[in-house]
N, C-alpha and C positions, 0 to 999 in steps of 0.2 A: 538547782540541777534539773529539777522535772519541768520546770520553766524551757530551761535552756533545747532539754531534750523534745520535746514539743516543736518549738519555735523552728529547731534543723528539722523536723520531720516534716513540718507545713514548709518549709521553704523547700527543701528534697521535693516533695510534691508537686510544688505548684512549678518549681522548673523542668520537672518529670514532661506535665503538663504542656507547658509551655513549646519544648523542644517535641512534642508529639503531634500538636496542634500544625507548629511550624514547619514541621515536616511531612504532614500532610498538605499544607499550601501549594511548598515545592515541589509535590508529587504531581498538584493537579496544576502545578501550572506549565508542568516540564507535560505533562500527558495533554495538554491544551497546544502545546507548540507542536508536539508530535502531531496530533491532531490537522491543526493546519497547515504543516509538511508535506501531510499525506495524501489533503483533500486539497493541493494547488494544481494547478493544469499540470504545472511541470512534471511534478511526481505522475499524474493521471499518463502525462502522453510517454515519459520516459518506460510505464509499466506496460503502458499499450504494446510497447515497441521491443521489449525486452523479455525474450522467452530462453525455457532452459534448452542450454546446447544450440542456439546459433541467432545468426543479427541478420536483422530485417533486411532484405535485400533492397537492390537500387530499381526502383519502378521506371527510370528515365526509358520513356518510348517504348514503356510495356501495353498502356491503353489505349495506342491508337491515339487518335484525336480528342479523346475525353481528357478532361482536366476538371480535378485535379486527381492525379494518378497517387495512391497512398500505400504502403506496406502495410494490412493488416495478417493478423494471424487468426485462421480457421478452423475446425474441426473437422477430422475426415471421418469421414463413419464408416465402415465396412458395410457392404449391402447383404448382409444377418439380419435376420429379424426378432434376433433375440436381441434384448437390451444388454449392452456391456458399461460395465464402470469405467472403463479405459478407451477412450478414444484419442490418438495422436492428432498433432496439432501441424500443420503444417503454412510456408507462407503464401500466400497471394498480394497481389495488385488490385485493388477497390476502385472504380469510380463508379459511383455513383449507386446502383442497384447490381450494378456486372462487378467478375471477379475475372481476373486474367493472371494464367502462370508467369511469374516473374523469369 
């Protein structure tokens, strides 16, 4: 009987063990996908382009002559010269070093 009882404790154990192990694995290997979801162009350009409360406008024959004309998002700063935590983000047109209102 103390055999027996033994024998389920070490087997309870080691599948304790086992199932803790193994589901560590699938933690890092589900956090390794995320990972590389996160760090693809794709994800990079869709976050670039995606702000809260509105979508990138269409840059078509906003820059003049320069190409390639891009929607990025920029920070506006209030001319304060105190520092604030809160600066609004608004869109522009990029090329190159210039910014032009979309």
């Amino acid at each position: 009987m103390l055999v027996l009882r033994r024998l389920l404790s070490a087997a309870f154990a080691l599948l304790f063990f086992a199932a803790a192990a193994l589901g560590t694995v699938f933690v890092a290997i589900d956090q390794e996908v995320e990972e590389r979801r996160l760090g693809s162009p794709e994800h990079e350009h869709w976050e670039r382009l995606v702000g809260p409360g509105s979508s990138p406008p269409s840059c078509r024959a906003r820059c003049g002559r320069c190409f390639p004309c891009q929607p990025v998002r920029v920070v506006i700063q209030p001319g304060q010269s105190v520092p604030q935590d809160y600066y609004p983000e608004a869109w522009r047109c990029r090329c190159g070093n210039k910014l032009f209102v979309p």
